[in-house]
C-alpha positions in Angstrom: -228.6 38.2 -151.4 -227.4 35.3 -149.9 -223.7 36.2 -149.7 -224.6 39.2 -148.1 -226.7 37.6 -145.3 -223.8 35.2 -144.8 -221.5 38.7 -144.5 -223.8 39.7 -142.3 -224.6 37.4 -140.1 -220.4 36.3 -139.6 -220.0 39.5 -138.8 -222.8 40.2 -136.3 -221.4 36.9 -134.9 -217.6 38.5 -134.2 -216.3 36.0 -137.3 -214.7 39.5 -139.3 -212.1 37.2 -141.5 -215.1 35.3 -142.7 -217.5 38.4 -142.9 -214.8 40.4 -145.2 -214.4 37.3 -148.0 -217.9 36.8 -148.4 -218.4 40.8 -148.5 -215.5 41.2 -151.0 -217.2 38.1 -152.7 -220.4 39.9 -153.2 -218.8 43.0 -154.2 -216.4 41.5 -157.1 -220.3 40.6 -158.4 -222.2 43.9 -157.5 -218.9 46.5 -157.3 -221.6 49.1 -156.5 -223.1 47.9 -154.0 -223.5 50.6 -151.2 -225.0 47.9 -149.1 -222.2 45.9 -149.4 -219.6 48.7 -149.6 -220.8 49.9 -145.9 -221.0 46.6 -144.7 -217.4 45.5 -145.7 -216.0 49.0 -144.3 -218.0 48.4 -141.2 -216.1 44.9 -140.5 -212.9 45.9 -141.5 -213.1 49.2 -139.1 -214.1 46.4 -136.3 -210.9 44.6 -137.5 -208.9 47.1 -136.5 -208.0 47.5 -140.8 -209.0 51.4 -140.0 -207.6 52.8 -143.1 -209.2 50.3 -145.6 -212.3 51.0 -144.1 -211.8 54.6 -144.7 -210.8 54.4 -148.3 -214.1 52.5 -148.3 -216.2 55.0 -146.4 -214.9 57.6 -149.0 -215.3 55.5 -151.9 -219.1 55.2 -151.2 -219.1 59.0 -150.6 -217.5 60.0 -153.7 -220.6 57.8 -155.3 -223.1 59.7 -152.9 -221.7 62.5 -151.4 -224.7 63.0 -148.8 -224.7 58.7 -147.6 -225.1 59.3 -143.8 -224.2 56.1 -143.1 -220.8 56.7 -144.6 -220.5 60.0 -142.7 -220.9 57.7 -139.5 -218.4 55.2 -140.4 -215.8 58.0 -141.1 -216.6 59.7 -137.6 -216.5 56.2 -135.7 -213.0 55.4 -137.6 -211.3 58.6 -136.6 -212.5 57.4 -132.8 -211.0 54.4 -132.5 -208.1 55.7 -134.4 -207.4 57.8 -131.7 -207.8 61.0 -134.0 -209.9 62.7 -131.7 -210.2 66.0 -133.1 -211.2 64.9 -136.4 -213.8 62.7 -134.9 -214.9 65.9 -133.1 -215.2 67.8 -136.4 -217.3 64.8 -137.9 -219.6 64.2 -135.6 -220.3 67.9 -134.8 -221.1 68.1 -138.4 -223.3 65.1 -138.5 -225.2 66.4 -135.2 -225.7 70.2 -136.4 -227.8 68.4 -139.3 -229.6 65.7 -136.5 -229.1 67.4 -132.9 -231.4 65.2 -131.5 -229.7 62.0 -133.0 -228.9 59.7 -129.2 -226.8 57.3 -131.4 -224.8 60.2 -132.4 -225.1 61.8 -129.2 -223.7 59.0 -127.4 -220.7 58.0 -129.8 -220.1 62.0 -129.4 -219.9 62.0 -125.8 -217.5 58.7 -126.2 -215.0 61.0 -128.0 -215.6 64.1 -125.5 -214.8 61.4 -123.0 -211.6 59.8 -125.0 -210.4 63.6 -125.4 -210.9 63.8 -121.5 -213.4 66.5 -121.7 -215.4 64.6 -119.1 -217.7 67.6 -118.1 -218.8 67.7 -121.7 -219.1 64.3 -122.1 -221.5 64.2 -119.0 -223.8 66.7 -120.0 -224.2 64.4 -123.4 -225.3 61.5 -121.4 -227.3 63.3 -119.3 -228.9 65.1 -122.1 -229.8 61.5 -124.1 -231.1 59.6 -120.6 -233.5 63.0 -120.0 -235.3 61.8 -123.1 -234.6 57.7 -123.1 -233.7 56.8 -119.3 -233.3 53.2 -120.2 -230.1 53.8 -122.8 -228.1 51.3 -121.9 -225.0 52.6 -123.9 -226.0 56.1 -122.6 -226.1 54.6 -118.8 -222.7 52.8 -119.5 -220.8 55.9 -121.2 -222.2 57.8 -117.6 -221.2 55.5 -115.9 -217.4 55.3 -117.1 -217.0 59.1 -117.4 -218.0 59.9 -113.9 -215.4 57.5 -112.9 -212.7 58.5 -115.1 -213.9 61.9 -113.1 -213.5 60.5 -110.0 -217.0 60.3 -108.9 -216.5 56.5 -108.0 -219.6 56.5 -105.8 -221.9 57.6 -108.6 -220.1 55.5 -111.0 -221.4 52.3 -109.3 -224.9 53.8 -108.4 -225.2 53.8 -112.1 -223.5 50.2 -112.9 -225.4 48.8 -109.7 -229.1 49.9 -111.5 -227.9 48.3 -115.0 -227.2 45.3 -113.7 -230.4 45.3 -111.3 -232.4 45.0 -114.3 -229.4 43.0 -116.6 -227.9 40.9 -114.1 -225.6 39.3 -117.1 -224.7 42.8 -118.9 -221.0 42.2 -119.4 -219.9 45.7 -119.6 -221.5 46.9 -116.3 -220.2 43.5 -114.7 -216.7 44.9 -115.5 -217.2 48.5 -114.7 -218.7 47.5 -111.4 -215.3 45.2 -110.8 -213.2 48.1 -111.9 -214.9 50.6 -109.8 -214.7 48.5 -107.0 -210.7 47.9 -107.9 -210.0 51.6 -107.9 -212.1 52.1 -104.6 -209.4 49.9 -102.8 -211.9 47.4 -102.5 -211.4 43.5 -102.3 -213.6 41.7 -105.3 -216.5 39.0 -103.4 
């Protein structure tokens, strides 16, 4: 227990080295552990170690062939892998059993998005902030996707209300700046 709340926590914290020895720690103890297992994959995909993280995700599959979580991970990896179509193909599997899922809506859209099906991506976002209009993440993917559109004046309608109510929100402090870049704009 407590070398997985050290994994944890170092990784919650951005330490991934540190996360990945105490997770391959507690799995040369507990080699089964599907806590662990996900956890360890989970750092080492945010490590940009994509294909040990996928022989992970798979080896907790092949132990339970319906772990969601595992499903996820394998979606999210072929994302930032930049293997958009097979992403596609995951998450639209995921989503047919869960439509209404807005974490998988919203990684969806982010691969609609990466794929530059921007019109696609839209109605996503727009479809999650109809039922939870204070989704950050949902506001922020908007946000970036009407601006990869060209919709620059929208773009910063939406970063300008994030950071109305989270003046220190770090991601909509950079969109903002990048928005107002591309507009030609002087920054201050």
């Amino acid at each position: 227990v407590a070398l997985l709340g050290a994994a944890q926590t170092s990784g919650w914290a951005g330490q991934f080295d540190r996360a990945i020895v105490f997770y391959e720690r507690l799995l040369t103890h507990h080699t089964h552990s599907v806590e662990g297992l996900l956890g360890l994959a989970s750092v080492l995909a945010w490590n940009d170690e994509f294909e040990r993280s996928m022989d992970i995700y798979k080896r907790v599959l092949a132990m339970d062939g319906n772990n969601r979580e595992a499903k996820i991970g394998i979606a999210r990896v072929y994302g930032w892998q930049g293997k958009l179509q097979e992403a596609r193909q995951q998450y639209e599997m995921l989503l047919a059993e869960t439509p209404k899922d807005r974490i998988l809506l919203v990684d969806y859209a982010k691969v609609l998005a990466w794929s530059e099906e921007y019109a696609a991506a839209i109605k996503i976002y727009d479809q999650v902030l109809a039922a939870d209009r204070d989704n950050t993440e949902a506001r922020l993917g908007l946000a970036r996707v009407v601006a990869w559109n060209g919709d620059l004046d929208r773009a910063e309608q939406i970063y300008d209300a994030i950071l109305e109510e989270q003046p220190r929100n770090r991601d909509a402090v950079m969109g903002k700046i990048q928005i107002i870049h591309w507009g030609g704009r002087p920054l201050g």
